[in-house]
RODO-996785 format. One line per field, with one value per atom (N, C-alpha, C): residue in one letter; atom name; x, z, y. Coordinates in nm, 2 decimals, decimal comma, padded with zeros to 4 digits. Layout:
<sevexs>
residuo [a;...]
atomo [CA;...]
X [X;...]
Z [Z;...]
Y [Y;...]
</sevexs>
This chain:
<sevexs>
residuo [x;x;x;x;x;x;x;x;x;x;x;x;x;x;x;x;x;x;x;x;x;x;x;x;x;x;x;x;x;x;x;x;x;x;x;x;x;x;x;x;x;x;x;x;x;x;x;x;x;x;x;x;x;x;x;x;x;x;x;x;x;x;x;x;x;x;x;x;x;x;x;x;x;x;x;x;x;x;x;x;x;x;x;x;x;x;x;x;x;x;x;x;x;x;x;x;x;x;x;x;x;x;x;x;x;x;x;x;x;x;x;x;x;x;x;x;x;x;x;x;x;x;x;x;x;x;x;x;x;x;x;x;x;x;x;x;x;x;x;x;x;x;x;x;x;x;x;x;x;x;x;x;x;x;x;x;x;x;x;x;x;x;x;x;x;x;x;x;x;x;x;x;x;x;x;x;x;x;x;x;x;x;x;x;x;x;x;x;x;x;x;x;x;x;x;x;x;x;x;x;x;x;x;x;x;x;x;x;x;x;x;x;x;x;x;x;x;x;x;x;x;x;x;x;x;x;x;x;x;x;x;x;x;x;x;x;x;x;x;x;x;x;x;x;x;x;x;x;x;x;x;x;x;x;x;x;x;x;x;x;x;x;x;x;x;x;x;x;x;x;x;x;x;x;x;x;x;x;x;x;x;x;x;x;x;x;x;x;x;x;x;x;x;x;x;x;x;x;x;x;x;x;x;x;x;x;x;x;x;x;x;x;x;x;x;x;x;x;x;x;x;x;x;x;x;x;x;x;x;x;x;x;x;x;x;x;x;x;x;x;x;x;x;x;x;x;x;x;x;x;x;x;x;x;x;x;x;x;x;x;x;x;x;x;x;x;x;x;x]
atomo [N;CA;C;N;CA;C;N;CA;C;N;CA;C;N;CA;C;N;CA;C;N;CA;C;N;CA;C;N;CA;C;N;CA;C;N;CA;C;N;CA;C;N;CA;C;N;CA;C;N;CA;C;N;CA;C;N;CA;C;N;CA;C;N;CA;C;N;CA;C;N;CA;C;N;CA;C;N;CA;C;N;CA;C;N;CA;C;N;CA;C;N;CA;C;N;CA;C;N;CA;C;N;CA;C;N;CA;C;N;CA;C;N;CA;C;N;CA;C;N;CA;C;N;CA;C;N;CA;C;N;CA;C;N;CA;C;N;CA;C;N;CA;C;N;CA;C;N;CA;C;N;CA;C;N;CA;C;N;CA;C;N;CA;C;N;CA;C;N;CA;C;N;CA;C;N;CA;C;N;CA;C;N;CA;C;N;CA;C;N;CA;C;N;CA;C;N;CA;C;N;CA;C;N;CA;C;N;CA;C;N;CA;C;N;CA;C;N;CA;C;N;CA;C;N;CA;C;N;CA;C;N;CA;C;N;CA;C;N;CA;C;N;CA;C;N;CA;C;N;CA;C;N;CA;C;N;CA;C;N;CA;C;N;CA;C;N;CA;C;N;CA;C;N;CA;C;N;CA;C;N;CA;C;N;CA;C;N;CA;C;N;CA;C;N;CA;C;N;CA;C;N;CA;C;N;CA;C;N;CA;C;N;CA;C;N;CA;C;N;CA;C;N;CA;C;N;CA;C;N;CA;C;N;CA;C;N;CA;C;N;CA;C;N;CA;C;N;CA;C;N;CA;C;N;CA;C;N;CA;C;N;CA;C;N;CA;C;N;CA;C;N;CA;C;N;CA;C;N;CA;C;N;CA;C;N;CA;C;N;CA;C;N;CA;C;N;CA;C;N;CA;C;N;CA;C;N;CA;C;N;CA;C;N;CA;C;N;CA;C;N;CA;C;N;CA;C;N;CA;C]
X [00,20;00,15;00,03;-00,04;-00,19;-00,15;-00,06;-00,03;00,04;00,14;00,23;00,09;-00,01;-00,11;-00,22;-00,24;-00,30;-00,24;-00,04;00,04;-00,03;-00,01;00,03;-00,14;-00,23;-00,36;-00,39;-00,34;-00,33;-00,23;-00,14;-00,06;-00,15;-00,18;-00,27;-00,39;-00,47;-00,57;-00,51;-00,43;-00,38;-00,35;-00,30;-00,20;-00,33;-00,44;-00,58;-00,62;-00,62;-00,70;-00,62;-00,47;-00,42;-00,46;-00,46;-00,47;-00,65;-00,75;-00,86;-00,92;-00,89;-00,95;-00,86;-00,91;-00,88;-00,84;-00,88;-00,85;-00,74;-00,70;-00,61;-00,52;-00,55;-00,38;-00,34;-00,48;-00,42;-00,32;-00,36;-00,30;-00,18;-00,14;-00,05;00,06;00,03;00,12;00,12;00,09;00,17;00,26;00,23;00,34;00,47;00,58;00,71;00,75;00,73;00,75;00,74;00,77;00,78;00,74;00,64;00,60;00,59;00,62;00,63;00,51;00,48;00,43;00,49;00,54;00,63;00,61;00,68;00,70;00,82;00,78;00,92;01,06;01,06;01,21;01,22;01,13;01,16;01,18;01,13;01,10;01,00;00,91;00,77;00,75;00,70;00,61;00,64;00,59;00,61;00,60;00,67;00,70;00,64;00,55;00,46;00,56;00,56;00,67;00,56;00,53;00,49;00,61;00,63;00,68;00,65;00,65;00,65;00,56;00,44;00,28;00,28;00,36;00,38;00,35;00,29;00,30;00,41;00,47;00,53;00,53;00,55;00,51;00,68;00,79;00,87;00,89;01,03;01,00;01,14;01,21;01,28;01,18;01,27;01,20;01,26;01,42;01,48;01,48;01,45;01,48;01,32;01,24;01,13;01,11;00,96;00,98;00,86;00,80;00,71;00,68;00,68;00,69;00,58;00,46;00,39;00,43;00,51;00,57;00,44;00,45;00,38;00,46;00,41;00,48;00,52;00,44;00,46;00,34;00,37;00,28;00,11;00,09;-00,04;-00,15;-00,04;-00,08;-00,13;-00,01;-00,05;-00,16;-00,19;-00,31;-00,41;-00,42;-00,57;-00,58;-00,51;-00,54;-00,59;-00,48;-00,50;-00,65;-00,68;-00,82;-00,91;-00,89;-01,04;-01,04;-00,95;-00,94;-01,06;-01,15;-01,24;-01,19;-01,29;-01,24;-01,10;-01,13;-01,05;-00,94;-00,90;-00,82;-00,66;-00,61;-00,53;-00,47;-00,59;-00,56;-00,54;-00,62;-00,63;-00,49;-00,40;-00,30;-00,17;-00,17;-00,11;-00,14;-00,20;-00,25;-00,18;-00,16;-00,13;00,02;00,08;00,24;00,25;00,13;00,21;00,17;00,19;00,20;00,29;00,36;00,46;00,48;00,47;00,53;00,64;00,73;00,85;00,82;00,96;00,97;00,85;00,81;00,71;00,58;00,54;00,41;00,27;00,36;00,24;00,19;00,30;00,25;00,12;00,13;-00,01;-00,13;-00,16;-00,28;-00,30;-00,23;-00,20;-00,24;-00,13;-00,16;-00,29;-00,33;-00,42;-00,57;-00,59;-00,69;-00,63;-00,51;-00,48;-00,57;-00,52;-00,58;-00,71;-00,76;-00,91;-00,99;-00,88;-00,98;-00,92;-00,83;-00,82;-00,89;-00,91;-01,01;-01,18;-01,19;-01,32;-01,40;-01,36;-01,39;-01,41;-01,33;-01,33;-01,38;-01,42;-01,43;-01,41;-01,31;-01,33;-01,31;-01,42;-01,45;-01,37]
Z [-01,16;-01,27;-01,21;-01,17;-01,08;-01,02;-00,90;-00,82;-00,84;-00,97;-01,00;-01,04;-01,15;-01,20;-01,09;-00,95;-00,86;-00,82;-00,80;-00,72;-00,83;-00,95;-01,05;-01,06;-01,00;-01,05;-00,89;-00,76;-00,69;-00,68;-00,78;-00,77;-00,88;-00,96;-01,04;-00,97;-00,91;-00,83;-00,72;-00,67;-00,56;-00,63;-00,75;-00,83;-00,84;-00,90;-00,94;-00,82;-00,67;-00,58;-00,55;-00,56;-00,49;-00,55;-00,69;-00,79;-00,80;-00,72;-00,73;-00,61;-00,51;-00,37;-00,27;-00,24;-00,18;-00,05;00,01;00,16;00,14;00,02;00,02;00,00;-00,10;-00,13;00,02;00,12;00,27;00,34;00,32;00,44;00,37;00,23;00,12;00,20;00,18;00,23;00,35;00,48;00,63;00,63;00,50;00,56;00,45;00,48;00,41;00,46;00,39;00,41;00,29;00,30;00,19;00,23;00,14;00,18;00,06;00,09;-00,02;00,04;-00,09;-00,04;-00,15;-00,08;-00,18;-00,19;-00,24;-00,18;-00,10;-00,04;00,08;00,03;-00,09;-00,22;-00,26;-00,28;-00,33;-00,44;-00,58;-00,70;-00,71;-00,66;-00,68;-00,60;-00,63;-00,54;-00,64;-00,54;-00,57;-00,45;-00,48;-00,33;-00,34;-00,25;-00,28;-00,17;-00,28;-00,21;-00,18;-00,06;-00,02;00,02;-00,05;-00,01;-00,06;00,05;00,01;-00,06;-00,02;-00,06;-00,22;-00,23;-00,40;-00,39;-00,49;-00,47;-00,58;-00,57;-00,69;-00,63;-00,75;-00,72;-00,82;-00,79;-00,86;-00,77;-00,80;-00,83;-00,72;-00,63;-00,52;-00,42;-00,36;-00,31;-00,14;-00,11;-00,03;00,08;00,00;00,07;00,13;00,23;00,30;00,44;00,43;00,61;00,69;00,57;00,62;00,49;00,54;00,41;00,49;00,37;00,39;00,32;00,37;00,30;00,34;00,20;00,16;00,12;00,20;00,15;00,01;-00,06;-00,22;-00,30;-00,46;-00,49;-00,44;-00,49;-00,46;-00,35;-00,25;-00,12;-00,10;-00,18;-00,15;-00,26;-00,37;-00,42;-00,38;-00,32;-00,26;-00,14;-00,06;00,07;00,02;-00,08;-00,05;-00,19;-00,29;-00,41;-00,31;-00,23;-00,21;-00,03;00,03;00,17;00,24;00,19;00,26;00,36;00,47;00,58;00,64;00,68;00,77;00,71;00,58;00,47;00,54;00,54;00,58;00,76;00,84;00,97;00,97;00,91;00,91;00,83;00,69;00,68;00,78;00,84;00,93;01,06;01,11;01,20;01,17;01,00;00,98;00,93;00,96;00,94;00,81;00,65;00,54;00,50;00,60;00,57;00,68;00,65;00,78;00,78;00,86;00,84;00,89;00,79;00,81;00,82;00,92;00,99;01,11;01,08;01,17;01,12;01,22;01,20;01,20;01,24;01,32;01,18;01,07;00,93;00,86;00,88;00,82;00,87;00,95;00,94;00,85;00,85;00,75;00,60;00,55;00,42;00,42;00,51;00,49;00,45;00,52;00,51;00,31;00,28;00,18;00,04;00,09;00,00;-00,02;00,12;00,12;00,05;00,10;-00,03;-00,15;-00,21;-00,33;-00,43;-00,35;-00,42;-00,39;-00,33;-00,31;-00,21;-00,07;00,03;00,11;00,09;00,24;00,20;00,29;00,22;00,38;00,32;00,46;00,43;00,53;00,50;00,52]
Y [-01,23;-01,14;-01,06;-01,11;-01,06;-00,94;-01,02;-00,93;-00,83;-00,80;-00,71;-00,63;-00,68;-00,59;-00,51;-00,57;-00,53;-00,40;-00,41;-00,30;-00,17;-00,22;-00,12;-00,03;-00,11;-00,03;00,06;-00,02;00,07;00,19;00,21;00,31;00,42;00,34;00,44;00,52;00,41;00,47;00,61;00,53;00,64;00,79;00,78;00,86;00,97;00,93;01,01;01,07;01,01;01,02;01,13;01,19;01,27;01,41;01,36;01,49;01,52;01,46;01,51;01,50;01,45;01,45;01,58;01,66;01,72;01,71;01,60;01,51;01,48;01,40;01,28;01,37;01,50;01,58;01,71;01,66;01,76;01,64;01,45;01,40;01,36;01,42;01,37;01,50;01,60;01,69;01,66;01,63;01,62;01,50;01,44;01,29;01,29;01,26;01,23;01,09;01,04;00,86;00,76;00,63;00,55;00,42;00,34;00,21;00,15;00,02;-00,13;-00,21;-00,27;-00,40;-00,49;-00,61;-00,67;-00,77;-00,91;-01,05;-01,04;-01,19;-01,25;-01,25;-01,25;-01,26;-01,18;-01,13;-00,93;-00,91;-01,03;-01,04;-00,95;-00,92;-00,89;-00,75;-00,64;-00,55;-00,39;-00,32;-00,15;-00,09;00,04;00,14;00,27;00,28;00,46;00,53;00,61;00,77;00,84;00,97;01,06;01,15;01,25;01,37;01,48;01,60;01,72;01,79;01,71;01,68;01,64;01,56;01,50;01,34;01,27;01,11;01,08;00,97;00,89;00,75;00,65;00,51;00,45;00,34;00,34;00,18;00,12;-00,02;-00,06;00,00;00,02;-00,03;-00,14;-00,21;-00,22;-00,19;-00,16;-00,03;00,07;00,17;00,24;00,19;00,22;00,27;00,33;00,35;00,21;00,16;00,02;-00,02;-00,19;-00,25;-00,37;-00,42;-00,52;-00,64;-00,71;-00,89;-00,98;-01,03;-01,14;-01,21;-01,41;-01,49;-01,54;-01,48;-01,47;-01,43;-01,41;-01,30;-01,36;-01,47;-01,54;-01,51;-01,51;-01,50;-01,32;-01,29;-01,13;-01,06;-01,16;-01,09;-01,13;-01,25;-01,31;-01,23;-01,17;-01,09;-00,96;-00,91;-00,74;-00,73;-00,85;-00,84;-00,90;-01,04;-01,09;-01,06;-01,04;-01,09;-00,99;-00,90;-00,87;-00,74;-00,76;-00,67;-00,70;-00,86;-00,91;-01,01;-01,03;-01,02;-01,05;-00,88;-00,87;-00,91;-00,88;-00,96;-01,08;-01,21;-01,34;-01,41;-01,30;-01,32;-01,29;-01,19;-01,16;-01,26;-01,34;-01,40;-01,54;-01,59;-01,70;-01,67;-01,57;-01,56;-01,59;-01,55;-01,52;-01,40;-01,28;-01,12;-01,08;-01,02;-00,96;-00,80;-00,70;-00,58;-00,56;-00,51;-00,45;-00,34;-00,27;-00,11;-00,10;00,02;00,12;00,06;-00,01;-00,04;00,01;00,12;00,21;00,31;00,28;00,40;00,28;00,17;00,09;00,15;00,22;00,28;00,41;00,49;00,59;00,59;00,48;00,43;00,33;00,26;00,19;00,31;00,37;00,49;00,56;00,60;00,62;00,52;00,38;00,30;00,33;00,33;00,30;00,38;00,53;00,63;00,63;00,58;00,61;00,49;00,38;00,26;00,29;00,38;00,47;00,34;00,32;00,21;00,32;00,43;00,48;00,60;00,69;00,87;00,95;01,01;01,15;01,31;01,36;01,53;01,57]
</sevexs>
């Protein structure tokens, strides 16, 4: 429940940050891609679309270009609400977060998150 409520406020967040940050809607337009963060069962998550400098957030959980698995929702709301800086590494470290696909788009969206939860800011 948490964690479903966590996906849904970061899609909101994100959703505002595209339509009023003008950073976020320049790095929104160079990327076409799609990322989940889900559970290990795939009961649980949401998938941000980026295309064609457009956001959408929907409940497709299969069809991605990187996907953040958590061993289950618990695990994935205590990482991505309390885990801090080092949160997400120390899950990843202990094998209950895993990335699926291109690993290499977690930095991308990570910087995404960070400004749209207002952690990060860029000129």
């Amino acid at each position: 429940m948490l964690f479903s409520l966590l996906l849904s406020i970061l899609n909101f967040a994100i959703g505002i940050c595209a339509k009023t940050n003008k950073s976020c809607r320049d790095m929104i337009s160079i990327r076409k891609a799609a990322y989940v963060i889900m559970t290990e069962d795939g009961k649980r998550g949401r998938r941000y679309v980026f295309k064609n400098g457009k956001y959408s957030s929907d409940k497709v959980l299969t069809d991605y270009d990187m996907a953040l698995v958590f061993e289950n929702a618990d695990v994935g709301f205590k990482t991505l609400a309390f885990g801090g800086d080092y949160g997400v590494q120390e899950a990843f470290n202990n094998w209950t977060m895993k990335i699926w696909g291109d690993d290499m788009h977690m930095i991308w969206f990570g910087v995404i998150m960070g400004m749209a939860l207002g952690g990060m800011k860029r000129k």
